[in-house]
C-alpha positions as CSV (number, residue, x, y, z in Angstrom):
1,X,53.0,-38.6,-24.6
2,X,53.6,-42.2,-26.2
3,X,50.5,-44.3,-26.5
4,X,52.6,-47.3,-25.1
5,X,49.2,-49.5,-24.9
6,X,47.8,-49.1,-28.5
7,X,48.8,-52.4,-30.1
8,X,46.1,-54.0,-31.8
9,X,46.3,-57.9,-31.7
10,X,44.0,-61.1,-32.1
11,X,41.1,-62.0,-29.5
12,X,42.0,-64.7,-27.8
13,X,41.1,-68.1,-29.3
14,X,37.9,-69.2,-26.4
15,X,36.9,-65.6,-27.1
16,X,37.0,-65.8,-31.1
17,X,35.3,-68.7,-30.4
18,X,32.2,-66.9,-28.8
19,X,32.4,-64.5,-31.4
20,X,32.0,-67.3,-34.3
21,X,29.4,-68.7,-32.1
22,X,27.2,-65.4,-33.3
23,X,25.0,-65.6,-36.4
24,X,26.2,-63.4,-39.1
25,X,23.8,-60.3,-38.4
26,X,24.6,-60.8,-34.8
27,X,28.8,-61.2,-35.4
28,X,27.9,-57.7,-37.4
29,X,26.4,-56.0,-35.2
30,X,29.3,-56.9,-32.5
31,X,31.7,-55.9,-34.6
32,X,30.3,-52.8,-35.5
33,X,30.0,-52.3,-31.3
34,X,33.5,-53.5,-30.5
35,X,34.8,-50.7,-33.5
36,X,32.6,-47.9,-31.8
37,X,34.6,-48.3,-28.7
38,X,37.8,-46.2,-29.2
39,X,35.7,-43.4,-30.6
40,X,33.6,-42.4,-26.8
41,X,36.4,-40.3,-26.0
42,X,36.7,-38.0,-29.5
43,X,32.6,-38.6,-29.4
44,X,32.4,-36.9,-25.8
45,X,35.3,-34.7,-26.3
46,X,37.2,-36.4,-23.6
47,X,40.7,-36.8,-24.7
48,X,42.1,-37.0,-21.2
49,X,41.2,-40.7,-20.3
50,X,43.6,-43.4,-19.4
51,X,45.9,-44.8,-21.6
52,X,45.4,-48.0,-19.8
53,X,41.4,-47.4,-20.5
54,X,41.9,-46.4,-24.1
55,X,43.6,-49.5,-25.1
56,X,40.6,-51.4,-23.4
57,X,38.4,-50.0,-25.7
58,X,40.7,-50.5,-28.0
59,X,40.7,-54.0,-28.0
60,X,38.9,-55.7,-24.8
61,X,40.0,-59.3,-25.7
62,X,43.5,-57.5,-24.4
63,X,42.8,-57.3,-20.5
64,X,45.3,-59.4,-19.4
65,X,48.0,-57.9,-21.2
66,X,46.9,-54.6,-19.8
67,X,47.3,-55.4,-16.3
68,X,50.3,-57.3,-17.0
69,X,51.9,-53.6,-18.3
70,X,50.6,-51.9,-15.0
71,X,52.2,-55.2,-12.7
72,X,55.9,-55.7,-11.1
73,X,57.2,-59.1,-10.5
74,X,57.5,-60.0,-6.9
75,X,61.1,-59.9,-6.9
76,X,60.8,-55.9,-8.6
77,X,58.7,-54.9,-5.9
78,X,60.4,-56.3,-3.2
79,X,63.9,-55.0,-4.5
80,X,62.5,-51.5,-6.2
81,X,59.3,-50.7,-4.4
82,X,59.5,-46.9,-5.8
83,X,60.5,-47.6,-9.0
84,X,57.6,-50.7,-9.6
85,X,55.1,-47.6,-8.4
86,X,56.3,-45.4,-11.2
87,X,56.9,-48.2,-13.4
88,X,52.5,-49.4,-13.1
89,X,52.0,-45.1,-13.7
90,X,53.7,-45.1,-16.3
91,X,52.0,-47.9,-18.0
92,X,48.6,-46.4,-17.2
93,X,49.2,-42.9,-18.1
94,X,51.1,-44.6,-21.1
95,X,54.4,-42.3,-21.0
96,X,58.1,-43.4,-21.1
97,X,59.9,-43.1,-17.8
98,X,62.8,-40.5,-18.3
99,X,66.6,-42.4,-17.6
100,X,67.0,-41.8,-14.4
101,X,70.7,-42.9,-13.0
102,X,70.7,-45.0,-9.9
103,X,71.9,-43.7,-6.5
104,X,73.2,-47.0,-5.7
105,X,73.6,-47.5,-2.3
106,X,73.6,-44.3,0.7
107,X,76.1,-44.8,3.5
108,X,75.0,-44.3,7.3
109,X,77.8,-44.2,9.0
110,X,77.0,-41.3,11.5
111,X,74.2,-39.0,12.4
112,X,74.6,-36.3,9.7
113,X,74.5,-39.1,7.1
114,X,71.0,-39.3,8.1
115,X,70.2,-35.7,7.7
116,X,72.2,-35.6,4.2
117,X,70.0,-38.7,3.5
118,X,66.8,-37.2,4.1
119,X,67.7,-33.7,2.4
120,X,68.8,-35.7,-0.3
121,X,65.6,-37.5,-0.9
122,X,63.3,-34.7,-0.1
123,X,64.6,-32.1,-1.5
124,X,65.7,-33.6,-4.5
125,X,62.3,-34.6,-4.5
126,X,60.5,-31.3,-4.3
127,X,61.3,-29.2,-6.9
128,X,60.4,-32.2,-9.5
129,X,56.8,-31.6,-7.8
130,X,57.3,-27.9,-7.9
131,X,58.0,-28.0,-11.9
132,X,54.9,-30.3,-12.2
133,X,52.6,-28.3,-9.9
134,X,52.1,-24.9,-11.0
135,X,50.7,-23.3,-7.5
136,X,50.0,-20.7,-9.7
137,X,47.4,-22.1,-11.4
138,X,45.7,-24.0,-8.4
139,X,45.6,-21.3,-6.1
140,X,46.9,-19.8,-2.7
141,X,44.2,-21.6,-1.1
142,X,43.9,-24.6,-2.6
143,X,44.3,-26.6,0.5
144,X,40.9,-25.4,1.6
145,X,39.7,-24.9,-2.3
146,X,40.1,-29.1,-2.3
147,X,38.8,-30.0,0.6
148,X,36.0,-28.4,0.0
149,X,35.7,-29.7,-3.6
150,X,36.5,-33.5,-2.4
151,X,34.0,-32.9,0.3
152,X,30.7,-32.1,-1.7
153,X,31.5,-34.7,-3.8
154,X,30.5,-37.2,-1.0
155,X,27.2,-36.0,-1.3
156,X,26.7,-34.6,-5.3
157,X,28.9,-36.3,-7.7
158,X,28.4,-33.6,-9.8
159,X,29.8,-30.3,-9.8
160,X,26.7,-27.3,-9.4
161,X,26.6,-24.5,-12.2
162,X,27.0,-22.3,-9.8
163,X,30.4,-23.6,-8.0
164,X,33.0,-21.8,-10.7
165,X,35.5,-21.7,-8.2
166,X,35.0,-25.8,-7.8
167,X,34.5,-26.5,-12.0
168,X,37.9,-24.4,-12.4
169,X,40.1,-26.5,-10.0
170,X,38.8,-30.0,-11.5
171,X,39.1,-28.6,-15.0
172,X,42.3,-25.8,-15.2
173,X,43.8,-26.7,-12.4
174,X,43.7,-31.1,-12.8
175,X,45.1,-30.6,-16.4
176,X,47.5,-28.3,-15.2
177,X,49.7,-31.3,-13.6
178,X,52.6,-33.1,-15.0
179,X,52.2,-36.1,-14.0
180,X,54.9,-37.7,-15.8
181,X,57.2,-35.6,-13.5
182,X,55.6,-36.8,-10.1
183,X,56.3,-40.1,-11.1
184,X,60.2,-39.5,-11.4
185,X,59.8,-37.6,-8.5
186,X,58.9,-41.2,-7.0
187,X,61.2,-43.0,-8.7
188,X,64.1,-40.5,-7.3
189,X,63.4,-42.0,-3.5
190,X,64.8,-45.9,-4.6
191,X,67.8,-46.1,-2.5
192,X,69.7,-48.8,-1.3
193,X,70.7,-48.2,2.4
194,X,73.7,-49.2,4.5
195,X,73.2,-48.4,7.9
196,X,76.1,-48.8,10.1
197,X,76.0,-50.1,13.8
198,X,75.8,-47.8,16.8
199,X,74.6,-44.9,15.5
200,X,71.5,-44.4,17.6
201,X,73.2,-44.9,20.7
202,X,75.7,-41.6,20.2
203,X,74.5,-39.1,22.6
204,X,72.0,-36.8,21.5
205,X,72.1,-33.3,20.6
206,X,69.6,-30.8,22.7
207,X,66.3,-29.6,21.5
208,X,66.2,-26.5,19.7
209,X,63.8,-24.1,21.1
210,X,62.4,-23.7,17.8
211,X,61.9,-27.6,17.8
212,X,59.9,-27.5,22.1
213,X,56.6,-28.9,21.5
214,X,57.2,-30.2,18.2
215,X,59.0,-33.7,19.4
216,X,58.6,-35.6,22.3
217,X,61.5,-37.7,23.2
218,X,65.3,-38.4,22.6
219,X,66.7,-37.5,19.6
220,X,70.3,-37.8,17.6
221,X,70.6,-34.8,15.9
222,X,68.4,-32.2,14.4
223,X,69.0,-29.7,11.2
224,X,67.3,-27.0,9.8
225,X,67.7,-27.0,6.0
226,X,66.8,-24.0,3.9
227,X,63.8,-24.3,1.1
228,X,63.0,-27.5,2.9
229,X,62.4,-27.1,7.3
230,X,63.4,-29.2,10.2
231,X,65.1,-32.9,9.7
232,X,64.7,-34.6,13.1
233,X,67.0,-38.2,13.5
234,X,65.2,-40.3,16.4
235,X,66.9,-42.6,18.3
236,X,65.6,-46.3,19.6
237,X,62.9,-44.8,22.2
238,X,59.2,-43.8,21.5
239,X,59.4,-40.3,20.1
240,X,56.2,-38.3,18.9
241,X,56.6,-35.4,16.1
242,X,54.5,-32.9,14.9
243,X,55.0,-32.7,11.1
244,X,53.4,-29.4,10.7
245,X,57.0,-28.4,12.4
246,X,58.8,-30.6,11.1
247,X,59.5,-31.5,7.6
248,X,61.4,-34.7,7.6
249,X,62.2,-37.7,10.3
250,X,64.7,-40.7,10.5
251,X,63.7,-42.6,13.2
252,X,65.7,-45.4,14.6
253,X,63.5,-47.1,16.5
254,X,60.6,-47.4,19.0
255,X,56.6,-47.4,19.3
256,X,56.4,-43.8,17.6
257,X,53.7,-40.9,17.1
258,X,53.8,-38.8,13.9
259,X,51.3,-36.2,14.0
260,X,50.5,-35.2,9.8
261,X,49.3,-31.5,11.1
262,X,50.7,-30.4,7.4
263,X,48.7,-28.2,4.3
264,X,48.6,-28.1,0.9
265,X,52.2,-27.4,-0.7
266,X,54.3,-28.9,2.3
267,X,56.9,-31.3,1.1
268,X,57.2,-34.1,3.9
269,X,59.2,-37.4,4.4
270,X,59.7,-40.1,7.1
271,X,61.8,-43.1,7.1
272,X,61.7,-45.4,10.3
273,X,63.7,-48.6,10.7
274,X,61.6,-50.3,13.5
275,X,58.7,-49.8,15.8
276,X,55.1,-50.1,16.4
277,X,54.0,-46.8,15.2
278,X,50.9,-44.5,14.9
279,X,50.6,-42.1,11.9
280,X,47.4,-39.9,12.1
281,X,46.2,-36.8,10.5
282,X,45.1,-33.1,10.5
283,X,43.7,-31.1,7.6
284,X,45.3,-33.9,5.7
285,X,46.7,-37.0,6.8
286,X,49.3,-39.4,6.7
287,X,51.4,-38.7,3.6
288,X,49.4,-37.2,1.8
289,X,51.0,-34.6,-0.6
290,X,48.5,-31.8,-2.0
291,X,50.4,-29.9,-4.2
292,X,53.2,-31.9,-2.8
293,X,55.1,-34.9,-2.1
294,X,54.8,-37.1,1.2
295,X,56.1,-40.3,1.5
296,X,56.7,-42.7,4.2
297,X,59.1,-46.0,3.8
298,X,58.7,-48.4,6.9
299,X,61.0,-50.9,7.9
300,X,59.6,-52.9,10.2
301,X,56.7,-53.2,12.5
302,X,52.8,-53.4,13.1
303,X,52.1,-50.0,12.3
304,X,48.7,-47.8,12.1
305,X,48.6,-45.3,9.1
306,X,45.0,-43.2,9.8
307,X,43.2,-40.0,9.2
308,X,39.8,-38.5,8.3
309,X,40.1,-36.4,4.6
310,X,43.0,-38.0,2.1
311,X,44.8,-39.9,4.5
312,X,46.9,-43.0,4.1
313,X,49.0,-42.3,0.8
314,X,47.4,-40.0,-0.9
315,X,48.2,-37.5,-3.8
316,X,46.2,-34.6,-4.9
317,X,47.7,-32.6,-7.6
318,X,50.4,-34.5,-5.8
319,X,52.5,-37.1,-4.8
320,X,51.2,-39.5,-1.3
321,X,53.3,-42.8,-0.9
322,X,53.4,-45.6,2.0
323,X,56.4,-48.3,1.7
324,X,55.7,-50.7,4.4
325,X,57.9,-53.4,4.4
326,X,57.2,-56.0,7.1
327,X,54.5,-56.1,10.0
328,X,50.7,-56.5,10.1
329,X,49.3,-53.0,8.9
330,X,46.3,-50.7,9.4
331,X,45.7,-48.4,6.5
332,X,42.5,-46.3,7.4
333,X,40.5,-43.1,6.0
334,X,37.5,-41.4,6.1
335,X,37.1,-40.0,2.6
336,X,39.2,-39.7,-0.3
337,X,41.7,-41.7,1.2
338,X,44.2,-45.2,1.5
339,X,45.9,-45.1,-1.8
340,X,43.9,-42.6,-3.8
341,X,45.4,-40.0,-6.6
342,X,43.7,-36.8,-7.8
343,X,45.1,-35.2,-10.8
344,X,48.5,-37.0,-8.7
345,X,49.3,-40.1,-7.4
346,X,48.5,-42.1,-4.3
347,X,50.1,-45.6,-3.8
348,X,50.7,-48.0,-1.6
349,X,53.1,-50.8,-0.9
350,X,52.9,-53.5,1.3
351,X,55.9,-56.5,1.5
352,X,54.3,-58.5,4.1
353,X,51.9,-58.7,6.6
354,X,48.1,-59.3,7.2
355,X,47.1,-55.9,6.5
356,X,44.0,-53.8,6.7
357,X,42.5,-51.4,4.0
358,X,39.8,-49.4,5.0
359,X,37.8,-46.5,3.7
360,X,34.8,-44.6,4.9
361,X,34.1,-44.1,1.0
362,X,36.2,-43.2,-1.9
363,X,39.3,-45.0,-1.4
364,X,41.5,-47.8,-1.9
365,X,43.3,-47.8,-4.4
366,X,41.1,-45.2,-6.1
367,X,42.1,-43.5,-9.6
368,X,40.1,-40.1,-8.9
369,X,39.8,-38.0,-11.7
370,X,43.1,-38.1,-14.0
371,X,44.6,-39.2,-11.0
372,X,46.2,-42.9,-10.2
373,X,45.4,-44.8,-7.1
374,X,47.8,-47.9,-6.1
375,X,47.8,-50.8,-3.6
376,X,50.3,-53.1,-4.7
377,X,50.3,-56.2,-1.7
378,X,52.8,-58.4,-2.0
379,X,51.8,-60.9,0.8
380,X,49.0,-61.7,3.3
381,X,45.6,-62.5,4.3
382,X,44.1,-59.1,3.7
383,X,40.9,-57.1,4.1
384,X,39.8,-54.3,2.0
385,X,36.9,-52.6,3.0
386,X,34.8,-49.9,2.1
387,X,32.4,-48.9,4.7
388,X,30.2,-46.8,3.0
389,X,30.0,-42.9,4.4
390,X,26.3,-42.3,2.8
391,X,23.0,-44.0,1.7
392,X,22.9,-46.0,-1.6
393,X,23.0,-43.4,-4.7
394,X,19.6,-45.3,-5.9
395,X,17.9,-44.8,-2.6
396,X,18.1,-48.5,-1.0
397,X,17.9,-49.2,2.5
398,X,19.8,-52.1,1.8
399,X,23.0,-50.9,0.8
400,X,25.6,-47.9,1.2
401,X,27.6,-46.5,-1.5
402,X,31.7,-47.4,-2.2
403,X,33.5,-46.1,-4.6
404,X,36.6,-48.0,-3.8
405,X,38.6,-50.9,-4.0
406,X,40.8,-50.9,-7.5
407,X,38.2,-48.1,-8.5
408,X,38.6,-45.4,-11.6
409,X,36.2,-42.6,-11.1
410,X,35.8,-39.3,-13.1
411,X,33.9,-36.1,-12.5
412,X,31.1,-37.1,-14.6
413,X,30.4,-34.3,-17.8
414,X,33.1,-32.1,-16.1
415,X,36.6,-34.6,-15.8
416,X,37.8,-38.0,-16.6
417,X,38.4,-40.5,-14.2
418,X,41.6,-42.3,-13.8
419,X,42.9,-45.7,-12.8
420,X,42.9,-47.5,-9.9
421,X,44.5,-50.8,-9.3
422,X,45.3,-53.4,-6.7
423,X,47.7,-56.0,-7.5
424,X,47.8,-58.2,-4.7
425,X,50.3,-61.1,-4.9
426,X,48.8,-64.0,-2.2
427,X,47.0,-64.6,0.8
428,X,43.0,-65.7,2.1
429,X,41.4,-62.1,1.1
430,X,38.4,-60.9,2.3
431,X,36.8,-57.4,0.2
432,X,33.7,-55.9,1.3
433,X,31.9,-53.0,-0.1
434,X,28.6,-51.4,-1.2
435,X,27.9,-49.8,-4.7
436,X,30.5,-49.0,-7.1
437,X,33.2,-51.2,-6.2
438,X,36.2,-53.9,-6.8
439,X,37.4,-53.3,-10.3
440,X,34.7,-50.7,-11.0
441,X,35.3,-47.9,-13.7
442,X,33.2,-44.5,-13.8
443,X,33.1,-42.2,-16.0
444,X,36.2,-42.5,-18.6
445,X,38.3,-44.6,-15.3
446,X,39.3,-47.7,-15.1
447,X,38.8,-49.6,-12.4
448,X,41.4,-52.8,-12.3
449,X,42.3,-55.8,-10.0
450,X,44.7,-58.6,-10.1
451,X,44.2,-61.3,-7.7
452,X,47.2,-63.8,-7.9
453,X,46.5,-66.6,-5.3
454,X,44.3,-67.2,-2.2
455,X,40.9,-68.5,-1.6
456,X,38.9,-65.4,-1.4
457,X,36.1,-64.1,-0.5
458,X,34.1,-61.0,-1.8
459,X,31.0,-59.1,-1.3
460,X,29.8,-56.3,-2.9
461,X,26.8,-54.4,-4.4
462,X,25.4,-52.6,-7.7
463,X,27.9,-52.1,-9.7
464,X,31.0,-54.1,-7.9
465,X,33.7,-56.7,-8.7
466,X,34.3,-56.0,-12.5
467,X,31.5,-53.4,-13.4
468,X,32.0,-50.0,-15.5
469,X,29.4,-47.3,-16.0
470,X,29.3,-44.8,-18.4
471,X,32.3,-44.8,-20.6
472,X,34.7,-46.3,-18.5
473,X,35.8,-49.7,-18.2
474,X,37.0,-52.7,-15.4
475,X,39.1,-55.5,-15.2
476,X,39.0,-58.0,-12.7
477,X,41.9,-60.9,-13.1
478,X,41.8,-63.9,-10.4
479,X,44.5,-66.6,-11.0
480,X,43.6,-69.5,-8.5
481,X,42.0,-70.3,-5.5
482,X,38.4,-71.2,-4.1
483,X,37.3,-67.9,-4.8
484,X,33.6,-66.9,-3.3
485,X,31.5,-63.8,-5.1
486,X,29.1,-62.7,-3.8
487,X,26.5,-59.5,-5.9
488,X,23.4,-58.1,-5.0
489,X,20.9,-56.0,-7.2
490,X,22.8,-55.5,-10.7
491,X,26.0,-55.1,-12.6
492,X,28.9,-57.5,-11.4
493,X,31.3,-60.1,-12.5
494,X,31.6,-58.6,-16.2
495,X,28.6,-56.6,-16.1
496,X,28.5,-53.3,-18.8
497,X,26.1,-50.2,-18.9
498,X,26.6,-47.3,-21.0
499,X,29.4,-47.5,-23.4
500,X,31.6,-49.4,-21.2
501,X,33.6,-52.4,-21.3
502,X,33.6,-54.8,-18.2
503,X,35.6,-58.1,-17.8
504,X,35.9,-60.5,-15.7
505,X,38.6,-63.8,-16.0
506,X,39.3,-66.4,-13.3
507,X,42.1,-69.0,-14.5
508,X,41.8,-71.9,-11.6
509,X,40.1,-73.2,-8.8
510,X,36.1,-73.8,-7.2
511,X,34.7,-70.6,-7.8
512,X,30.8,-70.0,-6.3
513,X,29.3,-66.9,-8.2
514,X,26.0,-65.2,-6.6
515,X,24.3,-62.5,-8.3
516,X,21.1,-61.0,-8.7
517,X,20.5,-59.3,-12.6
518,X,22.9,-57.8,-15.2
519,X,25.9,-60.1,-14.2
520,X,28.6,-62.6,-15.2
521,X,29.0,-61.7,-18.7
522,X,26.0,-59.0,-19.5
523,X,26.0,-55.8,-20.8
524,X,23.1,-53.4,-21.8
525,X,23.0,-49.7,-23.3
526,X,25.7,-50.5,-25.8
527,X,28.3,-52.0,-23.3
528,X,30.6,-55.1,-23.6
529,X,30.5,-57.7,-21.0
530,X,32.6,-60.7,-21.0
531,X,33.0,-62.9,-18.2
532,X,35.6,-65.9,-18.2
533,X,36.0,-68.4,-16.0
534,X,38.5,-71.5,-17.5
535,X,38.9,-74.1,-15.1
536,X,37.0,-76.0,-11.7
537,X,34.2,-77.2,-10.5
538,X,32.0,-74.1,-10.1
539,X,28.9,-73.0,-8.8
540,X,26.4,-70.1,-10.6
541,X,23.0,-68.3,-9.5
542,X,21.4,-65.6,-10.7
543,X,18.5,-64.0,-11.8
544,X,17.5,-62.1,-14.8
545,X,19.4,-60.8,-17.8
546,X,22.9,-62.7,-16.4
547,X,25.2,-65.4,-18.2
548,X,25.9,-63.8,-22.1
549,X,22.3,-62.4,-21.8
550,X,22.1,-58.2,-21.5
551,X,20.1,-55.8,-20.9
552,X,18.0,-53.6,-23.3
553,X,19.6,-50.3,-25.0
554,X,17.6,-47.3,-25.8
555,X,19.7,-45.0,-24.1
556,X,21.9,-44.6,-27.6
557,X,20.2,-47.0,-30.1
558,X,18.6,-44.1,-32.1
559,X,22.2,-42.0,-32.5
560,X,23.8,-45.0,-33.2
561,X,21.8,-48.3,-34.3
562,X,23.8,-50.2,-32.3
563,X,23.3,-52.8,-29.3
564,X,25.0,-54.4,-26.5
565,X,27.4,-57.8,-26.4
566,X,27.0,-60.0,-24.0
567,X,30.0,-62.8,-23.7
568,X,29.7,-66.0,-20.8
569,X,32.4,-68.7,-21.1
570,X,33.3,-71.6,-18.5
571,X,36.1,-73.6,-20.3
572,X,36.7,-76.1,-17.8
573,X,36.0,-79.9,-17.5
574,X,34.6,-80.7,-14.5
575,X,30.8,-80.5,-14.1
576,X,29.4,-76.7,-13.0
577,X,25.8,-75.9,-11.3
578,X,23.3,-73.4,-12.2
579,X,20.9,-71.8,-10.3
580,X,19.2,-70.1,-13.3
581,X,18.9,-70.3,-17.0
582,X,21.8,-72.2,-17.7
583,X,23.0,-76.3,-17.3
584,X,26.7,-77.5,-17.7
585,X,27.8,-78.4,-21.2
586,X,25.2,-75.7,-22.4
587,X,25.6,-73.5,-25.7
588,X,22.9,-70.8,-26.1
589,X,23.2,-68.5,-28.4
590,X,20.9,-65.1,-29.2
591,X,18.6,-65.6,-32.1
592,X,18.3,-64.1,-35.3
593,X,16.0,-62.1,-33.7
594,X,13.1,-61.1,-36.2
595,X,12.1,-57.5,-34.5
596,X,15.1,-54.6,-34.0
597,X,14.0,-53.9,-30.4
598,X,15.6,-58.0,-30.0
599,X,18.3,-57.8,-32.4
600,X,19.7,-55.1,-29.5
601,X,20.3,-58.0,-27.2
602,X,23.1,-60.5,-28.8
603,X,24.8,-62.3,-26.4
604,X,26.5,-65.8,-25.9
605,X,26.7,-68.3,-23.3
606,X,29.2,-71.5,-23.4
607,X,30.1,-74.1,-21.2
608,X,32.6,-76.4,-22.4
């Protein structure tokens, strides 16, 4: 595996100038933090992180260059959406993409063209994922093994002593993937198609008695292909199939059911030109590979992709992928779901559309652990939500918990988290959530967004929009817009606890920031916190230990004598508020503090 991300270079210049800002002690004892960074993984014996996350504690003055290694140019995604997904996994799992030759464009000229197409895909598809999935290793039952797994997680985060059979799967079996291979197994479904005129019209073959029950409708043709099932072609009429029948569909046309009655180790594929459709799921939902790959590529329409448990492009020890490429769009789970990889890869890509992402709670666009969770959003005023299936982790009233939305979350003391990531190209957003949240790494994840235009707005509790938590690390990039954030109780907009790394840039526009403790540029418990925001008039309030002032640090001072940075910087011109300690045109700077209970807390606050 080549570290692709490991290149040491030069903070940036408005960052080096926070750092000369420092007294010498202080500039000392951020150095000393900042070199004590790459060594949490050897230091916890966790030396299956992120790549993406290693080069963040590598060098956390490097954000933007990290992201821009896990992004696609518009003009890639629209093009190569398959290939821009393996492309951003490959960057976070920091492996080189095997050569792989292009298919170049597949003739449809007549109905078996469409069954050679699907076979092709599929099945040259599956045994990739078979040489990367050892079902071996995960078990005979790991469909129910997982769900159950996934499933108590939504109420312990940690895995019980007692639960070997549950500590075996996250350990054994999650290392057990290549998950190198899944991604050429994704990057094997780019093909061009040429679709010739006419072809649903042909008259259709009967239904096979095999097939009575399983599809509702007119169809083209049917085929029954060995080591893969039933291919079904669809003509221009509503049809409804039942993929636990039926392995693979080419649908024409039509307002169409698909019915993901599937289990772990099924290999499943859909690819429909047009329609209003309705995906929704059984044990598992829509294209959702476990042990697997399932993928859907959408041509046109307003189309509903929904389930309870990992539904909505999902992959769990896996492959899950949604291509949608034109219509407004419902992507909706209960758990576990929307774009969310487990020791696999879930993604999701969106070409146009006001689109919806929701989640009951742990979801969209989640990095589970060592897995990689994708929205990439290409166009739209969209909402991401996170609904919140349980009660605040801390015991509010007030608040549910999240864990979603460009979210890397690991198995705390048992497995890594991965990374999770929304790139989303333009469009009025909206994001809502409750704890743990937008950008948010856990646990050796990394939790990453890239906002690229739009006048947004966002909401979000303890530990949301740019927050990490022990060991792990967030980005959160914003490029323009009237961007509104909105925080309650502690931990956003660059805010660090526990060996963690949390940043936060916005580049333009009237941004209103509105958070309670612990937040735009804080860290505590030996954390790094840098918040950035370089141009417009903008608006700040907040309460306690906020704006390049952290948090205190006992939790590791004694093992390792070190403290916490805390880094604020607003580099534009025009004139800012504050609500709270702070005035535009300020400079504040921690002390030379006299005691070493002080000397923990050196932070920096500058408004140009």
């Amino acid at each position: 595996m080549t570290a692709l991300f490991l290149l040491q270079s030069a903070p940036s210049r408005d960052a080096k100038l926070a750092l000369d800002a420092l007294g010498p002690s202080a500039r000392t004892r951020a150095n000393a933090l900042l070199e004590s960074l790459p060594r949490l993984a050897e230091k916890q014996h966790r030396l299956d992180l992120p790549t993406s996350l290693q080069a963040l504690f590598a060098d956390p003055f490097q954000a933007e260059s990290i992201l821009a290694r896990l992004s696609a140019e518009e003009g890639e995604l629209r093009a190569h959406p398959f290939t821009a997904i393996s492309k951003s996994g490959a960057a976070a799992l920091g492996v080189s993409l095997a050569d792989v030759e292009a298919h170049g464009t597949f003739k449809v000229e007549h109905p078996t063209a469409c069954i050679w197409l699907m076979d092709f895909l599929l099945n040259g598809a599956r045994p990739i994922v078979e040489s990367a999935v050892p079902k071996a290793t995960l078990g005979a039952a790991f469909g129910t093994d997982i769900t159950r797994v996934l499933t108590d997680r939504v109420e312990n985060l940690r895995i019980a002593p007692e639960d070997t059979r549950g500590r075996e799967i996250a350990t054994t079996g999650f290392a057990s993937i290549d998950r190198a291979k899944l991604l050429a197994a994704i990057e094997h479904l780019e093909v061009d198609l040429a679709i010739s005129e006419g072809i649903p019209a042909m008259e259709g073959d009967a239904l096979p008695d095999e097939l009575k029950g399983a599809v509702q409708g007119t169809i083209v043709t049917c085929e029954k292909i060995p080591d893969l099932g039933w291919i079904i072609v669809g003509g221009l009429g509503a049809n409804e199939y039942d993929l636990g029948v039926i392995a693979a569909v080419f649908d024409f046309g039509g307002d169409d059911k698909y019915h993901w009655r599937h289990v772990a180790f099924d290999q499943r594929g859909i690819v429909d030109l047009a329609g209003n459709d309705h995906h929704d799921g059984g044990a598992f939902g829509p294209a959702s590979g476990v042990g697997a790959i399932a993928f859907i590529d959408d041509r046109a329409g307003n189309d509903i992709y929904e389930g309870g448990l990992a539904s909505a492009a999902v992959g769990i020890c896996g492959v899950g992928v949604i291509v949608d490429r034109a219509g407004n769009d419902i992507y909706r789970g209960k758990s576990w779901s929307v774009g969310t990889g487990v020791a696999g890869i879930g993604a999701i890509v969106d070409l146009s559309g006001d689109d919806r992402y929701q989640c009951g709670i742990f979801g969209v666009a989640l990095g589970g652990p060592l897995g990689i969770g994708l929205v990439l959003e290409a166009q739209g005023n969209d909402l991401y939500r996170v609904e919140g299936e349980r009660l605040s982790v801390y015991g509010l009233t007030t608040c549910d918990c999240s864990w979603g939305i460009g979210m890397g979350f690991g198995f705390r003391r048992d497995v890594s988290g991965g990374t999770g990531f929304i790139d989303d190209f333009s469009g009025n957003d909206r994001s809502e959530s409750g704890e743990f949240s937008q950008g948010c790494g856990y646990y050796f994840g990394l939790g990453a967004v890239r906002d690229r235009g739009g006048d947004d707005v966002r909401t979000s509790d303890r530990y949301g929009i740019a927050a990490a938590a022990h060991q792990a690390g967030s980005i959160y990039l914003d490029a323009s817009g009237n961007d509104s954030n909105a925080c309650t109780t502690a931990a956003n907009c660059g805010g660090a606890w526990d060996e963690s790394v949390a940043v936060f840039i916005d580049d333009t526009g009237d941004d209103s920031y509105h958070c309670d403790g612990l937040a735009i540029g804080a860290a505590a418990q030996q954390a790094f916190g840098l918040f950035e925001d370089r141009a417009g008039r903008d608006r700040y309030r907040f309460a306690w230990q906020s704006v390049g002032a952290g948090g205190m640090n006992e939790y590791h001072f004694k093992d390792t004598g070190l403290g916490s940075l805390s880094i604020f910087l607003d580099l534009g011109t025009a004139i800012d508020l504050y609500l709270g300690e702070g005035s535009d045109g300020m400079r504040r700077v921690s002390p030379e503090a006299p005691t070493e209970e002080l000397r923990q807390l050196d932070g920096v606050a500058i408004d140009r």
